[in-house]
N, C-alpha and C positions, 0 to 999 in steps of 0.2 A: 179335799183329797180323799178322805174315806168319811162318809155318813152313814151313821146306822139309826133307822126309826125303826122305834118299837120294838127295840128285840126280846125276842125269850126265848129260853133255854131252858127247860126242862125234860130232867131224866127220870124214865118211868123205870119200876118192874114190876111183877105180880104185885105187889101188896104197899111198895114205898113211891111217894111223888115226889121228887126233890126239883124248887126252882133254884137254878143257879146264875140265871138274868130275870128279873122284872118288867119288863117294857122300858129298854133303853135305847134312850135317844142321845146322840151324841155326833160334833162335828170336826174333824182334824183339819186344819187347815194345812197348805201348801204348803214345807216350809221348818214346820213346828216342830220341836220337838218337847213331847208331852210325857209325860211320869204318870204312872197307873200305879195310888197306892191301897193299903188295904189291910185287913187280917188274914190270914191263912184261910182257905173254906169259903171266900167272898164272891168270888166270881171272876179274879183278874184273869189268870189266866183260861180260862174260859171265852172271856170274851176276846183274848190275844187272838188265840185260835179261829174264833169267829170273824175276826177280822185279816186274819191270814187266809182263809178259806181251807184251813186246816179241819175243821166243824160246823156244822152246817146250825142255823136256829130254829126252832120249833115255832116261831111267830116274828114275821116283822121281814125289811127288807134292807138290802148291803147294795149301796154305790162306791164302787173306787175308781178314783180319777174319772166322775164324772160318767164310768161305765156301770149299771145294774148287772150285778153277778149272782142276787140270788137265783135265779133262774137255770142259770147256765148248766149246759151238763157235765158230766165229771171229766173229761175229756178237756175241754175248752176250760173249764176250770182251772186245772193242771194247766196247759199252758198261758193261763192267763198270769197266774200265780209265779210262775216260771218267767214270766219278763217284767212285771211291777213290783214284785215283794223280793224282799230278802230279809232272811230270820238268825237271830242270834239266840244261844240256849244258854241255859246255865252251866250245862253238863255238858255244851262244848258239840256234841254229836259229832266226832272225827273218827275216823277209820282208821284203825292203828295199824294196818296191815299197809297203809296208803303212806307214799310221802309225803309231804307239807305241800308240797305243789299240785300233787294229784289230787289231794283231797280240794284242793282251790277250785278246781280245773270240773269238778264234780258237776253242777248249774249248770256247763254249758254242753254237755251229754247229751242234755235233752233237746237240748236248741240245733233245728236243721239249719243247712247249710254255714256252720261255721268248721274249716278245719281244723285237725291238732296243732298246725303250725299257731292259728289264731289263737285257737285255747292257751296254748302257751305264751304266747305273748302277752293274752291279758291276764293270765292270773299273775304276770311275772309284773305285769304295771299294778295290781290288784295287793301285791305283798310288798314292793316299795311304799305303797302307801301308810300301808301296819309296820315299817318298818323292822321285816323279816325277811330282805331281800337276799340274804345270807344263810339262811335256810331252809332253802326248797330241796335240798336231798334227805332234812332230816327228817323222822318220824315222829308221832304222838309222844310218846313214851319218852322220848329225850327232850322235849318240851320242857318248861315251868307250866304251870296253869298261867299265869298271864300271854306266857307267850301262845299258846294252846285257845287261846279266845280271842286272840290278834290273828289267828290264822283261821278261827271262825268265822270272824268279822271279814276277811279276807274275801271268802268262798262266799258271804252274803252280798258283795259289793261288786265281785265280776262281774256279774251283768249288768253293772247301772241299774239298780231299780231304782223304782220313785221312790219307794218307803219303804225302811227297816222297821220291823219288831222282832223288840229282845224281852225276852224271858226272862227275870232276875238276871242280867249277863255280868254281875259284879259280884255276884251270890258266892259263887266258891273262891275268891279272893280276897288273901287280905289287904287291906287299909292301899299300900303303896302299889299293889300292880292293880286294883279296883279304880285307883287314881287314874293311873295309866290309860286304861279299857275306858275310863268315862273320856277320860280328855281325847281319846280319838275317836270317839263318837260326837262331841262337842264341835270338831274339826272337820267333821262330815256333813254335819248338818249348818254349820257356818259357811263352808268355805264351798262345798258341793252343793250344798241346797237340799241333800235328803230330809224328806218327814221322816223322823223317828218316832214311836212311842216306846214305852220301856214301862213294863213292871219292875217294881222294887217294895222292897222294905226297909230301905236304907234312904233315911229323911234325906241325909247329906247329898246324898246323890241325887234324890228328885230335886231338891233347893236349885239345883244349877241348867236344870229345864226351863222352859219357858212356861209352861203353866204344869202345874198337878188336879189330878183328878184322883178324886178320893170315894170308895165303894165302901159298900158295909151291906153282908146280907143278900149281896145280888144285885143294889141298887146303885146308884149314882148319888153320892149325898153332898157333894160340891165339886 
């Protein structure tokens, strides 16, 4: 599902080089859901981004689902991005001036030929799923943070992508609604079939993945 050979990533300025990938090579399969873990300063998120097409790499090449994107231009990027991927944050990324539905409904903005009647339909299939079928008129701000990353999770899954990545998405929660947020990710990728990866630094959480991958320095060291 996503392959990367050879990747690097390195950041120049006048006087400092910083690599922040090595020549990484790496395979997600269909399917899988994978745990990225690491030190702070390693490179996970980096290479999230990189595989979201969120950042482009300084060496090497990105197939997803079989399609090569390095190439592509930022146009065709964008929507490419915009019907295979869907991304979960730590910090939630919600519009607090939006309600829980509008901000669901967001992804599909960009997609021609769907009306508001459909956009509404599927976010409203898209929040039964997160089990916030009951608050689509509220806002951010009247959330819990569990509930606030269920409606992230939400606006990542309207449009069926093939693959979720999440950023730490258990990062600003404690113990019991992190439970929560894992076990419906668990449920998406059993029951739906999405590939997920996930950055964490939460052993617990990566243990209940199907494999870990473990960085250090930029590299890949299991």
């Amino acid at each position: 599902m996503i392959q990367l050979s050879n990747i690097e990533k390195v950041y120049r300025t006048k006087t400092i080089e910083t690599t922040a990938l090595n020549h990484i090579n790496l395979n997600i399969n269909k399917g899988e859901f994978v745990a990225i873990m690491g030190p702070s300063g390693c490179g996970k998120s980096t290479l999230l981004n990189i595989m979201g097409l969120l950042d482009t790499p300084t060496a090497g090449s990105i197939a997803i689902a079989n399609q090569p994107v390095t190439s592509l231009s930022r146009k065709r990027l964008a929507t490419f991005r915009n019907l295979k991927l869907g991304f979960i944050f730590q910090s939630y990324h919600l519009i607090n001036d939006l309600s829980v539905i509008d901000n669901v409904e967001l992804p599909l903005l960009y997609r021609k030929g769907i009306s508001g009647t459909e956009r509404r339909k599927r976010a409203l299939v898209a929040l039964e799923k997160v089990g916030l079928s009951a608050r689509t008129k509220h806002y951010p701000n009247q959330l819990s943070g569990g509930q606030r990353q269920r409606v992230a999770i939400a606006r990542a899954i309207i449009g069926d992508p093939e693959i979720l990545l999440a950023d730490e998405p258990t990062g600003n929660l404690d113990s019991a609604m992190g439970e929560e947020v894992m076990n419906l990710m668990l449920h998406l990728n059993k029951i739906d079939g999405t590939t997920i990866v996930m950055v964490t630094h939460d052993e617990q959480m990566a243990k209940k993945t199907q494999r870990i991958i473990h960085f250090f320095d930029g590299q890949q060291v299991s």
